[in-house]
KOLVEX-326653 format. One record per residue (C-alpha): residue number from 1; x, y, z. Coordinates in steps of 0.1 Angstrom, whole numbers. Example, Ala and Ser with C-alpha at 12.3 -4.5 7.8 and 13.67 -1.06 7.14 Angstrom:
SITE   pos       u       v       w
SITE     1     123     -45      78
SITE     2     137     -11      71
This chain:
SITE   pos       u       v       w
SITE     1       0       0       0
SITE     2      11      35     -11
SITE     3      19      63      22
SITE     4       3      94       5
SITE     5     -35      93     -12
SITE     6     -34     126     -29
SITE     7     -70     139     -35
SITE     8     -77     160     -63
SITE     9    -114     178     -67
SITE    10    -118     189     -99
SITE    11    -148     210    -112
SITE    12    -140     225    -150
SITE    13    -105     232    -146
SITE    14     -91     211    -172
SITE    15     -60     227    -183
SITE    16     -50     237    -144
SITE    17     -61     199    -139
SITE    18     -38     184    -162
SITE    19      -6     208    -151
SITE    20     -13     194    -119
SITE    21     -15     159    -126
SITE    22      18     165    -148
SITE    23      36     180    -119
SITE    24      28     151     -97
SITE    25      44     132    -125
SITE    26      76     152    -135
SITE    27      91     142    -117
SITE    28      75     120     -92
SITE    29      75     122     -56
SITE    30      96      99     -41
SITE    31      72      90     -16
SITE    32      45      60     -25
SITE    33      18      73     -34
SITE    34     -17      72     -52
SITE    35     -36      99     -67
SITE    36     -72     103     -69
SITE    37     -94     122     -92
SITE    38    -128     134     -78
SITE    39    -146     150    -113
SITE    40    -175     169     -94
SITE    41    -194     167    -130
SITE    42    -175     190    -152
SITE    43    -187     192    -189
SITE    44    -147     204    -201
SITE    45    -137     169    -204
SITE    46    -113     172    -174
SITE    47    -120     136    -166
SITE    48    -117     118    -198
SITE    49     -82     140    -205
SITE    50     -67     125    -174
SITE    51     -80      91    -180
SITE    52     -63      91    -213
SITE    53     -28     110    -205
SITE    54     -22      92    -169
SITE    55     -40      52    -169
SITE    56     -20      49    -133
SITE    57     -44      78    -120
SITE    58     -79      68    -105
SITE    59    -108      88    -118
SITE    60    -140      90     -98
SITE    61    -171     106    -115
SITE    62    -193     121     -91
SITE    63    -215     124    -121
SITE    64    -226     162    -105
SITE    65    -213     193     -88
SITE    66    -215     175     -53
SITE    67    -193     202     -36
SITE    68    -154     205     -21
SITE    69    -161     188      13
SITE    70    -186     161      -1
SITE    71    -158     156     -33
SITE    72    -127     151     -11
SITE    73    -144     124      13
SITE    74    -155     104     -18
SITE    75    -119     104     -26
SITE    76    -107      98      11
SITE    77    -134      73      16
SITE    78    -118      50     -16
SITE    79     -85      53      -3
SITE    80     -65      35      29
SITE    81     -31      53      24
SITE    82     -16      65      59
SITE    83     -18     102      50
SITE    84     -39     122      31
SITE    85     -33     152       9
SITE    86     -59     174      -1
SITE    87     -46     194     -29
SITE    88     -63     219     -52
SITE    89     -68     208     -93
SITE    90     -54     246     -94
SITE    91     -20     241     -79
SITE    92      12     228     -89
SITE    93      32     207     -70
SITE    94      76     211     -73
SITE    95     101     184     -73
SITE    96     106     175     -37
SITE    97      80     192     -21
SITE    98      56     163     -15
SITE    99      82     146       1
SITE   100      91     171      21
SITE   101      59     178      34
SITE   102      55     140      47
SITE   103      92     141      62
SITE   104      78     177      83
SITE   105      47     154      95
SITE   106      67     124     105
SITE   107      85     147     124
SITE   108      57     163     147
SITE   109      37     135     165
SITE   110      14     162     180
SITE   111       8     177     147
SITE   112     -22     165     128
SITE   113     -22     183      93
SITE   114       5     203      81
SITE   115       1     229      52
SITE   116      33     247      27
SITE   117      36     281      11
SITE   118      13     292      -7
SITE   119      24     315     -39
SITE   120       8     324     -76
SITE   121      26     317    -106
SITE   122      48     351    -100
SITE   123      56     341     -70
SITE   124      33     366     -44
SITE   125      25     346     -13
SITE   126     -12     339      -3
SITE   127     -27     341      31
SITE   128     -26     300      36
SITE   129     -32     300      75
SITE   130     -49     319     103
SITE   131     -67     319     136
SITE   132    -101     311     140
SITE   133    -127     327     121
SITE   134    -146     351     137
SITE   135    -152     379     143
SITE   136    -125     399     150
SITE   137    -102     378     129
SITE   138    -116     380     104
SITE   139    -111     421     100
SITE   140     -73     414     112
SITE   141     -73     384      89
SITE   142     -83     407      54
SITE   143     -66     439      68
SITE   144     -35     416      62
SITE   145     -47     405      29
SITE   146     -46     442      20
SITE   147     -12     452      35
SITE   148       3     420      16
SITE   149     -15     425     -21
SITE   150      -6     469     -20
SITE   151      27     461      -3
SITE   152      21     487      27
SITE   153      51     500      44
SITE   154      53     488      79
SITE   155      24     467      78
SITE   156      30     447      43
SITE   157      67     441      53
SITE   158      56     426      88
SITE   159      31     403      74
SITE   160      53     392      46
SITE   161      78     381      71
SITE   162      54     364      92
SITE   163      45     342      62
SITE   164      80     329      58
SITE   165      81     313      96
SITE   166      67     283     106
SITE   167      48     277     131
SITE   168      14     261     148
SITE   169     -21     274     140
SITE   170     -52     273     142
SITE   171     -58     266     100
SITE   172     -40     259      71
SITE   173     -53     261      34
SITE   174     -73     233      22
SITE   175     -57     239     -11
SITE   176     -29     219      -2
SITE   177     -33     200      31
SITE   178     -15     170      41
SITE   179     -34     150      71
SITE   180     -26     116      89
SITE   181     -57      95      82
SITE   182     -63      87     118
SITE   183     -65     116     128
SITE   184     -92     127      95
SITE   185    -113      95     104
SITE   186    -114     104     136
SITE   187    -132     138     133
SITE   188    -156     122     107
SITE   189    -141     139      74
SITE   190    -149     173      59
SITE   191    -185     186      72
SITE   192    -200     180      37
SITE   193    -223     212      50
SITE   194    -199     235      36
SITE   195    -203     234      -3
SITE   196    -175     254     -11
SITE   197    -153     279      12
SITE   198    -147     274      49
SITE   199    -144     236      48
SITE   200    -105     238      52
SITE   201    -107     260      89
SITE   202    -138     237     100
SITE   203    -119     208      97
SITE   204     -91     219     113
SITE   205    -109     231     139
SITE   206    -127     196     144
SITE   207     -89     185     148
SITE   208     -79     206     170
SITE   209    -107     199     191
SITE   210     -94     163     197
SITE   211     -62     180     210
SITE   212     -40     177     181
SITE   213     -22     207     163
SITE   214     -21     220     128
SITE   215      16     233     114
SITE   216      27     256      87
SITE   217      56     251      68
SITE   218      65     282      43
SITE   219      97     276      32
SITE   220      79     242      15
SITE   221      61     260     -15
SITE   222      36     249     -35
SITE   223      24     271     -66
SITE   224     -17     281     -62
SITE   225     -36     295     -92
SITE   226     -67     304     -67
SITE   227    -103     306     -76
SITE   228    -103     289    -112
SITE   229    -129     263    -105
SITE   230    -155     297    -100
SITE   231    -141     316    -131
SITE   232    -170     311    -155
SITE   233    -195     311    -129
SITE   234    -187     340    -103
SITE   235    -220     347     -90
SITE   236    -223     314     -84
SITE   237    -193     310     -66
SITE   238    -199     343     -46
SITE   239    -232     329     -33
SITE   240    -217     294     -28
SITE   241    -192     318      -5
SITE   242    -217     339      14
SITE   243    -238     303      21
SITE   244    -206     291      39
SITE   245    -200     317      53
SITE   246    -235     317      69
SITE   247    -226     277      78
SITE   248    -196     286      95
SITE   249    -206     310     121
SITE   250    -240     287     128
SITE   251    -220     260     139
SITE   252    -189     284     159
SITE   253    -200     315     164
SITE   254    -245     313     165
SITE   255    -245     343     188
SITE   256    -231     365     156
SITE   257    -250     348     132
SITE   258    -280     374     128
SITE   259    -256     401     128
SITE   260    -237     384      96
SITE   261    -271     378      81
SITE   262    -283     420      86
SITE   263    -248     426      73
SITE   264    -254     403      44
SITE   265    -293     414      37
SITE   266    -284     456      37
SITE   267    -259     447      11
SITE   268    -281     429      -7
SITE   269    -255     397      -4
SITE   270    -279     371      16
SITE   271    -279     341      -3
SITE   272    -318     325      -6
């Protein structure tokens, strides 16, 4: 049996798709591993190009848009591996980083998932953990976002360097997300409530709740083309964001849950 099931969810990205799947191949990681398509019903022919480019590859058809969360336990669910890597069809993965990743986990019994880096293709780092959501962080949280996209003096420079330390927190991106099984089956999976958006901090915050920790590791990098699975459908994707949102703070924060849905109405953002 392989060490690594690497799940992919893919929903209409073909071209991302395939980049991935061919960086997962050139070269490939050292470490056993098996990857796993989850098709959430895309009409690009995302499946079939895989199918016919990569025979070692398993290809699940979910035959419809089931969602991230419901998409990645499919995968997880038809897999035994000893860790699990949820990785985004979007991203793509550099010699040696794979292994890396698995070495970093091996290495930190208390640690239950473990995420890289996160940069685009011109190398800007993303945001790829946090604290909780709520709240509060999540002003601090997009305040950063801000600093780091206009490069603010001060500000900019000081969350730039905090993205290049390691450390423990309370998420890290589901885009690329490396988790020891046990530990996964042991929270139940992804909440399959959240469609799209949120799923990554829930579930590390159902880990953490078992008393287990979740670790970044920046100077592993992994290259993130975000958001292309909601390109041709924004609105969509927007309201498949707000709905999460909405999720998220009934289940952790219910006291600020009107507040978020007044918010939401005087905008004119609440989902039906």
């Amino acid at each position: 049996m392989s060490d690594v099931a690497i799940i992919i969810v893919s929903y209409n990205t073909r071209e991302h798709l395939k980049a991935c799947v061919h960086s997962l191949h050139n070269p490939a990681p050292d470490v056993a591993h098996k990857i796993v398509i989850v098709d959430n019903g895309s009409v690009d022919g995302s499946a079939d190009a895989v199918r016919a480019r990569w025979p070692d590859v398993t290809v699940i058809d979910a035959k419809r848009n089931v969602g991230y969360a419901s998409a990645n336990n499919l995968g997880i669910r038809h897999t035994q591996e000893e860790f699990i890597l949820l990785l985004n069809s979007d991203t793509i993965v550099p010699p040696g980083a794979l292994d890396a990743l698995v070495r970093r986990l091996r290495d930190l019994p208390d640690v239950a998932a473990i995420g890289p880096g996160l940069h685009d293709g011109l190398g800007r780092p993303e945001l790829s953990f946090g604290p909780m959501i709520g709240p509060v962080n999540e002003l601090v949280q997009k305040s950063k976002g801000i600093a780091l996209a206009r490069k603010l003096p001060v500000f900019g420079t000081r969350v730039l360097a905090a993205l290049t330390r390691p450390g423990y927190h309370d998420w890290v991106s589901g885009a690329c997300l490396l988790v020891r099984r046990a530990d996964a089956e042991r929270v139940g999976l992804l909440d399959e409530r959240f469609f799209l958006y949120f799923e990554d901090v829930d579930f590390c915050a159902a880990l953490r709740a078992t008393g287990r920790r979740i670790f970044c590791a920046p100077a592993i990098q992994i290259v993130h083309h975000r958001g292309q699975s909601g390109v041709a459908k924004p609105e969509q994707t927007r309201t498949a964001y707000r709905r999460s949102h909405l999720t998220f703070y009934e289940k952790h924060h219910p006291v600020w849950t009107p507040l978020l849905r007044l918010y939401l109405r005087l905008r004119s953002r609440l989902p039906k």
